[in-house]
LUMLUMDO-23204 format. One record per residue: residue in three letters; z, y, x of N, C-alpha, C in turn. Coordinates in Angstrom, 2 decimals. Layout:
{kolfi:ALA	n_c3:Z	n_c2:Y	n_c1:X	ca_c3:Z	ca_c2:Y	ca_c1:X	c_c3:Z	c_c2:Y	c_c1:X}
...
***
This chain:
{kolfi:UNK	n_c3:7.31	n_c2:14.56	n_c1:2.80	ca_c3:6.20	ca_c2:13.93	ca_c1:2.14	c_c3:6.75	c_c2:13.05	c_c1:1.02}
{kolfi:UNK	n_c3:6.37	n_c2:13.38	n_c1:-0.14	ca_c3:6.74	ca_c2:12.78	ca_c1:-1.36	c_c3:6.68	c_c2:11.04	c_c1:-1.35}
{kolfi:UNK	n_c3:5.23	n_c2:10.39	n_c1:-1.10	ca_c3:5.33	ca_c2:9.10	ca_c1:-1.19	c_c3:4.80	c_c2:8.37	c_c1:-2.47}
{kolfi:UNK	n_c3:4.51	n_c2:9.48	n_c1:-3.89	ca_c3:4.24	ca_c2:9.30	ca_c1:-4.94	c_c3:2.67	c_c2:9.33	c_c1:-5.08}
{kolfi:UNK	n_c3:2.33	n_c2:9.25	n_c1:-5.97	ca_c3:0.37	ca_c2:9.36	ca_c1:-5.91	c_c3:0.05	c_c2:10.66	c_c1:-6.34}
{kolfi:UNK	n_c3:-1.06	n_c2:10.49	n_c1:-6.08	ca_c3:-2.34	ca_c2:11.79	ca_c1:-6.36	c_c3:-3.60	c_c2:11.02	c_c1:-6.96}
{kolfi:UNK	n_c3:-3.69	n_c2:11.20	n_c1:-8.47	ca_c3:-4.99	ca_c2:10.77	ca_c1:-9.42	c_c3:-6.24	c_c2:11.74	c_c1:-8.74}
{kolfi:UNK	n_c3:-7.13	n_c2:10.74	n_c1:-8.61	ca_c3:-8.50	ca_c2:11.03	ca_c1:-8.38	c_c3:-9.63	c_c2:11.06	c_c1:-9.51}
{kolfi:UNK	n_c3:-9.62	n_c2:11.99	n_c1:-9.70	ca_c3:-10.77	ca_c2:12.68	ca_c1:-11.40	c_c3:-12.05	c_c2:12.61	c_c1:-10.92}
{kolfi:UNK	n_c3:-12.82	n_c2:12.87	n_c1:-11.82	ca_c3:-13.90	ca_c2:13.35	ca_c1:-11.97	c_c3:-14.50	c_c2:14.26	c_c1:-13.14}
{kolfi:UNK	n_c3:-14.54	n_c2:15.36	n_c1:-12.68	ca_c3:-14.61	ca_c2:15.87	ca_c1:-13.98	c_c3:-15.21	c_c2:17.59	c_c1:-13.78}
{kolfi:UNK	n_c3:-14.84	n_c2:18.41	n_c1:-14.68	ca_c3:-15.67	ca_c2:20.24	ca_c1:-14.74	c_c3:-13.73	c_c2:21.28	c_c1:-14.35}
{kolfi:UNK	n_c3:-14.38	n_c2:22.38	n_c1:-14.17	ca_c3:-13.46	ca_c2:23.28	ca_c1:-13.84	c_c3:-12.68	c_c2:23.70	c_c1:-15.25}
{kolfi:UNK	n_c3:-13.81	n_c2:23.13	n_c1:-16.64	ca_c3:-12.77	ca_c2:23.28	ca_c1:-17.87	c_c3:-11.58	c_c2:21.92	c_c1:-17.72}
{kolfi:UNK	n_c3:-12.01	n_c2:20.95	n_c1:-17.68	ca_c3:-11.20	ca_c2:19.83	ca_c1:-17.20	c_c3:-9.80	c_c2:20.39	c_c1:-16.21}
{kolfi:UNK	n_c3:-10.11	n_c2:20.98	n_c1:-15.64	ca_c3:-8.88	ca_c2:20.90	ca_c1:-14.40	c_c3:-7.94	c_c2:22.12	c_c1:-14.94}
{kolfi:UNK	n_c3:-8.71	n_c2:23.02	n_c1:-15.72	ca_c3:-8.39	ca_c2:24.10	ca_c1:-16.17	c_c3:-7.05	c_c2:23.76	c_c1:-17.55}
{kolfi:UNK	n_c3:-7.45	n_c2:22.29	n_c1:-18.41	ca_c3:-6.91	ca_c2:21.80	ca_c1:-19.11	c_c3:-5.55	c_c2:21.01	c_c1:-18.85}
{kolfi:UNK	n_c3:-5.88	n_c2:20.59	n_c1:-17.85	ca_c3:-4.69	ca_c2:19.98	ca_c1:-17.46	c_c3:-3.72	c_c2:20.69	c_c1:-16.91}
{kolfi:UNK	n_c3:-4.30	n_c2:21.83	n_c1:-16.21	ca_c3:-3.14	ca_c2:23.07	ca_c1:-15.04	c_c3:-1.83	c_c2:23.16	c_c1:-17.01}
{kolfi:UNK	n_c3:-3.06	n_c2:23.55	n_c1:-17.69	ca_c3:-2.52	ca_c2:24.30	ca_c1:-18.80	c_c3:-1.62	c_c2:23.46	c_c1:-19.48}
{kolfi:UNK	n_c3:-1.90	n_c2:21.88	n_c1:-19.65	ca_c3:-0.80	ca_c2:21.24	ca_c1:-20.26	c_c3:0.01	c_c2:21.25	c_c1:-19.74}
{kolfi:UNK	n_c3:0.02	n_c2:21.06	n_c1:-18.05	ca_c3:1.31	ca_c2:20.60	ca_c1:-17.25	c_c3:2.43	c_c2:22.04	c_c1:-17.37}
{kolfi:UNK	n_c3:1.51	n_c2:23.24	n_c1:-17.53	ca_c3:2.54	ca_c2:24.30	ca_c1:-17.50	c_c3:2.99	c_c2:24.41	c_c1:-19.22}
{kolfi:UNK	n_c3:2.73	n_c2:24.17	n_c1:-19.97	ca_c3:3.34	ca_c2:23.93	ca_c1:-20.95	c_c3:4.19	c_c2:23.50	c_c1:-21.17}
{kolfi:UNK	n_c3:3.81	n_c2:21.74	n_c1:-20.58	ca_c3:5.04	ca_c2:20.84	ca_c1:-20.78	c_c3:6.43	c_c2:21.15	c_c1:-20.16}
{kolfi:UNK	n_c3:5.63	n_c2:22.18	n_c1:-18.56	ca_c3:6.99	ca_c2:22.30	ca_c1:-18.09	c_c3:7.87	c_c2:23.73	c_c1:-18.44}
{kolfi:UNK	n_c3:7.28	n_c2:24.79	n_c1:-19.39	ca_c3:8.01	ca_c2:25.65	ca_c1:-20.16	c_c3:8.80	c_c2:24.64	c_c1:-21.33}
{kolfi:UNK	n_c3:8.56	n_c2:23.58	n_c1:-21.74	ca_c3:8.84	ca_c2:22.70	ca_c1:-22.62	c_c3:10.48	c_c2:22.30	c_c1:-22.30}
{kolfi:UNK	n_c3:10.60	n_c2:22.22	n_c1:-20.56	ca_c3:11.43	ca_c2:21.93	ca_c1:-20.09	c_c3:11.14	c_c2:20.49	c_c1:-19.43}
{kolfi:UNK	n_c3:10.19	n_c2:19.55	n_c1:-19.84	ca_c3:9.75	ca_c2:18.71	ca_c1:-18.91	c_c3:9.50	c_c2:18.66	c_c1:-17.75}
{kolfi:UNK	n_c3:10.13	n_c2:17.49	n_c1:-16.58	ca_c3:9.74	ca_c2:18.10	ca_c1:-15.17	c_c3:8.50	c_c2:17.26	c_c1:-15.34}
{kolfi:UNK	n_c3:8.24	n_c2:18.22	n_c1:-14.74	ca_c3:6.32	ca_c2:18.08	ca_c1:-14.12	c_c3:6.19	c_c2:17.78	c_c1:-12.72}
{kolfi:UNK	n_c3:5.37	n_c2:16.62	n_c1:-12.86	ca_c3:5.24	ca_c2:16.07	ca_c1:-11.25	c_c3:3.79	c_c2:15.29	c_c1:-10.89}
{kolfi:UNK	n_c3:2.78	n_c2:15.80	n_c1:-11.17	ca_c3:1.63	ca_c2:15.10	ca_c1:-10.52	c_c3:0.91	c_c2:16.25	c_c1:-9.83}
{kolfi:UNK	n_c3:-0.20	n_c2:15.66	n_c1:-9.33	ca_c3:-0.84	ca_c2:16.13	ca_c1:-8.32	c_c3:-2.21	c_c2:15.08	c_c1:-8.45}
{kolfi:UNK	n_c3:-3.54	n_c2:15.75	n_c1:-8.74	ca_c3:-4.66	ca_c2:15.90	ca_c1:-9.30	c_c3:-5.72	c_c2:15.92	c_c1:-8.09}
{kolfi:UNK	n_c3:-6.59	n_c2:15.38	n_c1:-7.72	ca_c3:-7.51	ca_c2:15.74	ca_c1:-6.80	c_c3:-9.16	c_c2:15.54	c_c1:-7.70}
{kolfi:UNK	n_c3:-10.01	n_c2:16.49	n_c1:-8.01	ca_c3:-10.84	ca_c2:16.18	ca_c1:-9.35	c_c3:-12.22	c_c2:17.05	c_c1:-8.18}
{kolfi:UNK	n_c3:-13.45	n_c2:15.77	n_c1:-8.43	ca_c3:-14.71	ca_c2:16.01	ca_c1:-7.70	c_c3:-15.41	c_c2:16.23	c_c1:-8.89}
{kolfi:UNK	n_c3:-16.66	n_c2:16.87	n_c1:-8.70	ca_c3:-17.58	ca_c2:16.98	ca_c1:-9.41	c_c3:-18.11	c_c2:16.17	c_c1:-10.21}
{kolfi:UNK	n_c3:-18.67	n_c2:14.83	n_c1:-9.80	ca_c3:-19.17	ca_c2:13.70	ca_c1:-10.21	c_c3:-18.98	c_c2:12.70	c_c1:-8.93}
{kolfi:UNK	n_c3:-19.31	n_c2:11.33	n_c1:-9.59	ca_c3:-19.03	ca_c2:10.38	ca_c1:-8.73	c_c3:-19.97	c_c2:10.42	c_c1:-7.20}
{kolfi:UNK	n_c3:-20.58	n_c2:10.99	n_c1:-7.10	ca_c3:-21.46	ca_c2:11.53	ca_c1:-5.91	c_c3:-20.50	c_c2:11.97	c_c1:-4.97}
{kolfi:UNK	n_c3:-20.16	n_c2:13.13	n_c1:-5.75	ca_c3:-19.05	ca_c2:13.90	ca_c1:-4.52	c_c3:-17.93	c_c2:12.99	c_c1:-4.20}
{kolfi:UNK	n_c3:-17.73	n_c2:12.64	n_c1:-5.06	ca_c3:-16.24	ca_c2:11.60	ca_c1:-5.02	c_c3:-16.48	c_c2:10.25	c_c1:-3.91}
{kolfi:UNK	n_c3:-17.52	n_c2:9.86	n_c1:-3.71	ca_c3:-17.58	ca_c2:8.50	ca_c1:-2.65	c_c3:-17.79	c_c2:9.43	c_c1:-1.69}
{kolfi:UNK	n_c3:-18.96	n_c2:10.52	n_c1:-1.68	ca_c3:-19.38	ca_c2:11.39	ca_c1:-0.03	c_c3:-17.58	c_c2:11.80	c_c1:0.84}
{kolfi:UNK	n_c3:-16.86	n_c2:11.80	n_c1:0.12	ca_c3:-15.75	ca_c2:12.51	ca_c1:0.57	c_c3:-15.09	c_c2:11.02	c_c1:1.04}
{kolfi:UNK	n_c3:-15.00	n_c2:10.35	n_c1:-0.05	ca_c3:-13.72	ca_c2:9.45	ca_c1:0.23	c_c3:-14.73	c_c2:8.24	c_c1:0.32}
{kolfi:UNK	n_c3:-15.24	n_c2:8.10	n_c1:1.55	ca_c3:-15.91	ca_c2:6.92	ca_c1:2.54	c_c3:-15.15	c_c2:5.89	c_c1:2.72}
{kolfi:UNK	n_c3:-15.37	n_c2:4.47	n_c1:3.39	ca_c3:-14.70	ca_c2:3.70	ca_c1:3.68	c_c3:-14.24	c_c2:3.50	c_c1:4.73}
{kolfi:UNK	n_c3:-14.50	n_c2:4.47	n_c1:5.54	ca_c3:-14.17	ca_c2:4.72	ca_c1:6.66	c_c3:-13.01	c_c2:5.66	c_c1:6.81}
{kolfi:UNK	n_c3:-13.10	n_c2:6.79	n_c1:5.82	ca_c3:-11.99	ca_c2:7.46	ca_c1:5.46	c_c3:-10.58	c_c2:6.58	c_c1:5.15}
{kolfi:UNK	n_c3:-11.20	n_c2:6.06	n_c1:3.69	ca_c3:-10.13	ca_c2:5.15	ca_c1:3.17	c_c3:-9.19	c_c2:4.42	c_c1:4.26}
{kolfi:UNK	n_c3:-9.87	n_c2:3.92	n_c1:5.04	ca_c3:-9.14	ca_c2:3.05	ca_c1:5.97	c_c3:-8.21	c_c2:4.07	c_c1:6.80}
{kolfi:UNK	n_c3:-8.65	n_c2:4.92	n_c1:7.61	ca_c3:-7.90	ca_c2:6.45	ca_c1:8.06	c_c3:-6.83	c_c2:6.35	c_c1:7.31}
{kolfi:UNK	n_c3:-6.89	n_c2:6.65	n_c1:6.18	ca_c3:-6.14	ca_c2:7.07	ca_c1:5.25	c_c3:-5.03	c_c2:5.67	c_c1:5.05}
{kolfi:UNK	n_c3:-5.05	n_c2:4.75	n_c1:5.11	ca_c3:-4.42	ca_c2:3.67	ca_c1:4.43	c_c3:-3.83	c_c2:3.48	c_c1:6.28}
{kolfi:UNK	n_c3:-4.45	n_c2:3.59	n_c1:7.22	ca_c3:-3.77	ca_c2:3.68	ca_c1:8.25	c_c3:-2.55	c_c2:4.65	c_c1:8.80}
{kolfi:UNK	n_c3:-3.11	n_c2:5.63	n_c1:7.96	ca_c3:-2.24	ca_c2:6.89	ca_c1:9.01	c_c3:-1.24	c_c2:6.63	c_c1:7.82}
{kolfi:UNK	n_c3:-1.24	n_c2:6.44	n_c1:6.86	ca_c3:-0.24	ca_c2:6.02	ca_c1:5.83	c_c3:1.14	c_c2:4.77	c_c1:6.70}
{kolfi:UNK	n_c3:0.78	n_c2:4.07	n_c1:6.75	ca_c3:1.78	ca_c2:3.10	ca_c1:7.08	c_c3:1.79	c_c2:3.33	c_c1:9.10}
{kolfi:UNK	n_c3:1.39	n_c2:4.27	n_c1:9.64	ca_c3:1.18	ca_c2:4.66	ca_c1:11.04	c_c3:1.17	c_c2:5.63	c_c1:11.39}
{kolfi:UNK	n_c3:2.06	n_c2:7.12	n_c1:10.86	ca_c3:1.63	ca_c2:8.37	ca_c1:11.20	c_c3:1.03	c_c2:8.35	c_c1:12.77}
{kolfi:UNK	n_c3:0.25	n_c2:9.45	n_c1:13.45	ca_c3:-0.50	ca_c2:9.32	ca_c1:14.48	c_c3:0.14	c_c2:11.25	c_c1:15.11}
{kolfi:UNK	n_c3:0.65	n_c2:10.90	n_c1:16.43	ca_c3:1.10	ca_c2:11.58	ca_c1:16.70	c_c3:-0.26	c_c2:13.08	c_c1:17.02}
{kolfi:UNK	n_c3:-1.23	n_c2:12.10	n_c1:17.15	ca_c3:-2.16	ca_c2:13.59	ca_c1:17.30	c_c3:-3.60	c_c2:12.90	c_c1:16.54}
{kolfi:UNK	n_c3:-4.87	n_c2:13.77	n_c1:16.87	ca_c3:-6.14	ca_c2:13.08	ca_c1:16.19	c_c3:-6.45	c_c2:12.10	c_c1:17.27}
{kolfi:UNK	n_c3:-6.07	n_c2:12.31	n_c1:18.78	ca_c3:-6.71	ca_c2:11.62	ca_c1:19.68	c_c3:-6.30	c_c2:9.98	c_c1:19.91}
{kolfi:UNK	n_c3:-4.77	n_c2:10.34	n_c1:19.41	ca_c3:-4.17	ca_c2:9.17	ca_c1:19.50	c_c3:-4.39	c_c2:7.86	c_c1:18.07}
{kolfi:UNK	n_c3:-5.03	n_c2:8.83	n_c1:17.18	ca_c3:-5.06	ca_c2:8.00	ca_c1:16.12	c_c3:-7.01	c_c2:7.40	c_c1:16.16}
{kolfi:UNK	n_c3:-7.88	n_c2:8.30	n_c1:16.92	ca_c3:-9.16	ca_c2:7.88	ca_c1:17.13	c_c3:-8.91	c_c2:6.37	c_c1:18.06}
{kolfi:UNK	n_c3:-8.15	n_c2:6.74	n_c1:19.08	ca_c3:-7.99	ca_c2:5.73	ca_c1:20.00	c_c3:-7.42	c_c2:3.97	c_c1:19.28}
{kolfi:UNK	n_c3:-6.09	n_c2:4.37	n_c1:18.30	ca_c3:-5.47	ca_c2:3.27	ca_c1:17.28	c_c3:-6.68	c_c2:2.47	c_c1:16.47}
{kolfi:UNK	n_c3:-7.78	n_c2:3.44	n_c1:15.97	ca_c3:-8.70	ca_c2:3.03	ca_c1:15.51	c_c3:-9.74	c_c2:2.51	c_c1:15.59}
{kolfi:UNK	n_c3:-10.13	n_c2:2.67	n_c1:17.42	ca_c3:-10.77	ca_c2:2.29	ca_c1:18.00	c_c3:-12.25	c_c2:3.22	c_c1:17.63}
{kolfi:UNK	n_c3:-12.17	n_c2:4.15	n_c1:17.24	ca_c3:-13.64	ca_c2:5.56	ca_c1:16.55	c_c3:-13.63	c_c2:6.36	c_c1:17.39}
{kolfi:UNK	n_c3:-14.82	n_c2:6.69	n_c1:17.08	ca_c3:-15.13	ca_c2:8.14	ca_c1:18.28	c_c3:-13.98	c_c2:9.64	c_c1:17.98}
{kolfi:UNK	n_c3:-13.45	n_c2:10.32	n_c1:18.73	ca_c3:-12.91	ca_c2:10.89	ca_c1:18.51	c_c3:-13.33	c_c2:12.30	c_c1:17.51}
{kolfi:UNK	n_c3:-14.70	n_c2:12.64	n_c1:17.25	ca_c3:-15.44	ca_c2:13.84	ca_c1:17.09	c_c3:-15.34	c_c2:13.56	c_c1:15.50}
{kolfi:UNK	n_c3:-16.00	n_c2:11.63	n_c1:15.47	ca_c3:-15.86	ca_c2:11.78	ca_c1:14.02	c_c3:-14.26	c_c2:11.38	c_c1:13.16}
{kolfi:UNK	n_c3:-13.42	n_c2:11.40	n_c1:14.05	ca_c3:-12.10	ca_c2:11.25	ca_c1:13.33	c_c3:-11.59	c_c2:12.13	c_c1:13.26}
{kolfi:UNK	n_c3:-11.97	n_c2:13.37	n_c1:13.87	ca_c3:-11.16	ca_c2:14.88	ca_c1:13.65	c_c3:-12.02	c_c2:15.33	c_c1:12.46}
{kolfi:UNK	n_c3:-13.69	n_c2:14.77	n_c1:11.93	ca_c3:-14.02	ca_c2:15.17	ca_c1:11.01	c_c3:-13.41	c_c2:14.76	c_c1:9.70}
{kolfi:UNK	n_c3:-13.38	n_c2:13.74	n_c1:10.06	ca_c3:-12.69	ca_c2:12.64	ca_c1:8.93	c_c3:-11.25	c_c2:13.07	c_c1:8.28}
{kolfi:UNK	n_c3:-10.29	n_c2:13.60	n_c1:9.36	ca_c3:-8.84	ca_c2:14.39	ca_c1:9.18	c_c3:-9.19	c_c2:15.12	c_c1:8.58}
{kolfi:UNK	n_c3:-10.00	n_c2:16.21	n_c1:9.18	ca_c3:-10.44	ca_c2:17.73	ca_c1:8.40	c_c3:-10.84	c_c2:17.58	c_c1:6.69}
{kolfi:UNK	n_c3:-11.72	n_c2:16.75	n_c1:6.99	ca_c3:-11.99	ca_c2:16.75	ca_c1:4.74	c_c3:-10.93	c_c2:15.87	c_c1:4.33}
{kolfi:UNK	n_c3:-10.29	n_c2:14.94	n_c1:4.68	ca_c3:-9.03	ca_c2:14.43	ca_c1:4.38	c_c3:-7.65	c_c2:15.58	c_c1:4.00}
{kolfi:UNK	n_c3:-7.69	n_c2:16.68	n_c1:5.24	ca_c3:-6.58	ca_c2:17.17	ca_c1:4.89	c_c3:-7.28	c_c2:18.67	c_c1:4.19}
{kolfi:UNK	n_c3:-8.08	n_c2:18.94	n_c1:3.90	ca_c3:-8.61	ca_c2:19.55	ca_c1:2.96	c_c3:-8.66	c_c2:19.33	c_c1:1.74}
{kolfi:UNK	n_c3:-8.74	n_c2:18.09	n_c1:1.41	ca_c3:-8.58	ca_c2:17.72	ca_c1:-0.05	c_c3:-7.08	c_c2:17.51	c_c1:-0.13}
{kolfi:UNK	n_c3:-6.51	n_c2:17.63	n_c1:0.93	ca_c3:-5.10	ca_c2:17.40	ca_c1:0.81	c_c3:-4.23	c_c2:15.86	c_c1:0.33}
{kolfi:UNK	n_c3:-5.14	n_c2:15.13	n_c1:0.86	ca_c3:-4.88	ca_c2:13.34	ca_c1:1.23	c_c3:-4.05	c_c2:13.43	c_c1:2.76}
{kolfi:UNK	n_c3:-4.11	n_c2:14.12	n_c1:3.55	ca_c3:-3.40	ca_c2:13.78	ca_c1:4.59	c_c3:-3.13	c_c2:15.26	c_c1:5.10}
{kolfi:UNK	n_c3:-1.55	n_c2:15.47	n_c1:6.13	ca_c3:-1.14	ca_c2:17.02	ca_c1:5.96	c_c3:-0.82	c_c2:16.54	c_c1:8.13}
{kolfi:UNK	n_c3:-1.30	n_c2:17.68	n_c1:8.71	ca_c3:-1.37	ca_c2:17.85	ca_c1:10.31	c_c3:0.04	c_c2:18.94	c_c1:10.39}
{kolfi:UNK	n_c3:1.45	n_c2:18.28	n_c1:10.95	ca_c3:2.50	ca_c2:18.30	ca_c1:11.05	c_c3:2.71	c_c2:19.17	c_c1:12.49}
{kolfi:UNK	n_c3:3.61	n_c2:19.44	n_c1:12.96	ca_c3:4.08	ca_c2:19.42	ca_c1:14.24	c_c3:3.91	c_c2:18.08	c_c1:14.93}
{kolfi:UNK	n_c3:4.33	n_c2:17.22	n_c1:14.09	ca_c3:5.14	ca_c2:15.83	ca_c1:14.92	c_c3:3.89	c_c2:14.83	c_c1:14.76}
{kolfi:UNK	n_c3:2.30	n_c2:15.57	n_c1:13.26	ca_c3:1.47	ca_c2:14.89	ca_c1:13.76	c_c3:0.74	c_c2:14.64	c_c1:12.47}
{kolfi:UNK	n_c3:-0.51	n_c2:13.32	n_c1:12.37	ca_c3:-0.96	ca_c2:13.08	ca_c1:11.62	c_c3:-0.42	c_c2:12.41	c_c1:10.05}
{kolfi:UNK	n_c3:-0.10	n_c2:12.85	n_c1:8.89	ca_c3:0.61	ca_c2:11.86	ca_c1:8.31	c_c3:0.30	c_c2:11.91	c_c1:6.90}
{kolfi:UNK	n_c3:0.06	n_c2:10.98	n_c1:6.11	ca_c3:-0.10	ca_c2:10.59	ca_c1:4.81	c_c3:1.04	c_c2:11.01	c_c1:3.22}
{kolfi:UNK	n_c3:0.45	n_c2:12.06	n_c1:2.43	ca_c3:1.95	ca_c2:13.09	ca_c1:1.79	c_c3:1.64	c_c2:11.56	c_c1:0.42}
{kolfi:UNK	n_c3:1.28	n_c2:10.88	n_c1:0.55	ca_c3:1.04	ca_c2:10.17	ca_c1:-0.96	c_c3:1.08	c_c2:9.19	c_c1:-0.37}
{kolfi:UNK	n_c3:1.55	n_c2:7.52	n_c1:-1.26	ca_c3:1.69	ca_c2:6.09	ca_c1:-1.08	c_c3:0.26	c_c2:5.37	c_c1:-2.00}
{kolfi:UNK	n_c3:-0.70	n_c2:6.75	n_c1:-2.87	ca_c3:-0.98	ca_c2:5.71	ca_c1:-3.73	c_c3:-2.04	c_c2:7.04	c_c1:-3.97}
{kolfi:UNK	n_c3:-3.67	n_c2:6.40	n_c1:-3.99	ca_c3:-4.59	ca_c2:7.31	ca_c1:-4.77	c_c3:-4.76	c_c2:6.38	c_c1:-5.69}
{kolfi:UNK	n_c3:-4.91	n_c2:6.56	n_c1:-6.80	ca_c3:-5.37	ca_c2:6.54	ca_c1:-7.79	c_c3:-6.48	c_c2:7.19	c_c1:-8.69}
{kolfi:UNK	n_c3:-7.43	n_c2:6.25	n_c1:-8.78	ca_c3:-8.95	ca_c2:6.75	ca_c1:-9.54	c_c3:-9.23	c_c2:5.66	c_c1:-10.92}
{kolfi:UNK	n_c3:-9.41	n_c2:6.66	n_c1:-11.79	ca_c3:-10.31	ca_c2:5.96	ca_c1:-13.10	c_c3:-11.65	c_c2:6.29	c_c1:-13.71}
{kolfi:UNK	n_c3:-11.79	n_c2:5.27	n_c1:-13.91	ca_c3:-13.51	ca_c2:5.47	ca_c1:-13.95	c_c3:-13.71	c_c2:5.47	c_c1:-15.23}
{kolfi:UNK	n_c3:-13.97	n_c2:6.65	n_c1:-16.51	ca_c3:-14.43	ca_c2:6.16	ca_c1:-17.74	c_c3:-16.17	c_c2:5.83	c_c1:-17.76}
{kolfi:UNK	n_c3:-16.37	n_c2:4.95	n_c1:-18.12	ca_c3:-17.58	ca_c2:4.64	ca_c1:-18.51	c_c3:-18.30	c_c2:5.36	c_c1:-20.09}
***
């Protein structure tokens, strides 16, 4: 697990489409290329996913990997049904990765900007 961030967008499939394309540019350029992009629709989708309830998950299993979901519902003191939901769109968006050895956080840092 890297430890580095993942920017949180908002934006269209030309958007994401733009950026795939610079980064592979830059890196025929010979630049190493190193980010990692997580981009919602609009700010709608972007809070439905990343709750505060999540966040906390997330900022927990970060500094606490959790050897399973049960053990980390229990750390948290949450029902277990909705913390395996919570993992699941977590490690779907690929904020948190389910190991052998367990629950654990691949990033130190989301990062979101909001243009107005």
């Amino acid at each position: 697990m890297n430890g580095g961030s993942v920017n949180v967008r908002i934006g269209t499939l030309d958007d994401m489409g733009r950026r795939f394309s610079d980064a592979w540019h830059r890196a025929e350029a010979g630049e190493a290329v190193d980010e990692s992009n997580l981009t919602f629709p609009d700010l709608e989708a972007l809070l439905a996913a990343l709750t505060p309830k999540r966040l906390h998950l997330l900022r927990h299993v970060r500094h606490h990997p959790a050897p399973s979901i049960k053990a980390l519902a229990a750390e948290l003191h949450r029902d277990y049904k909705n913390v395996h939901r919570d993992v699941d769109t977590l490690s779907r968006l690929g904020l948190l990765a389910r190991t052998p050895q367990g629950v654990v956080a691949p990033y130190g840092a989301v990062e979101a900007r909001l243009v107005l």
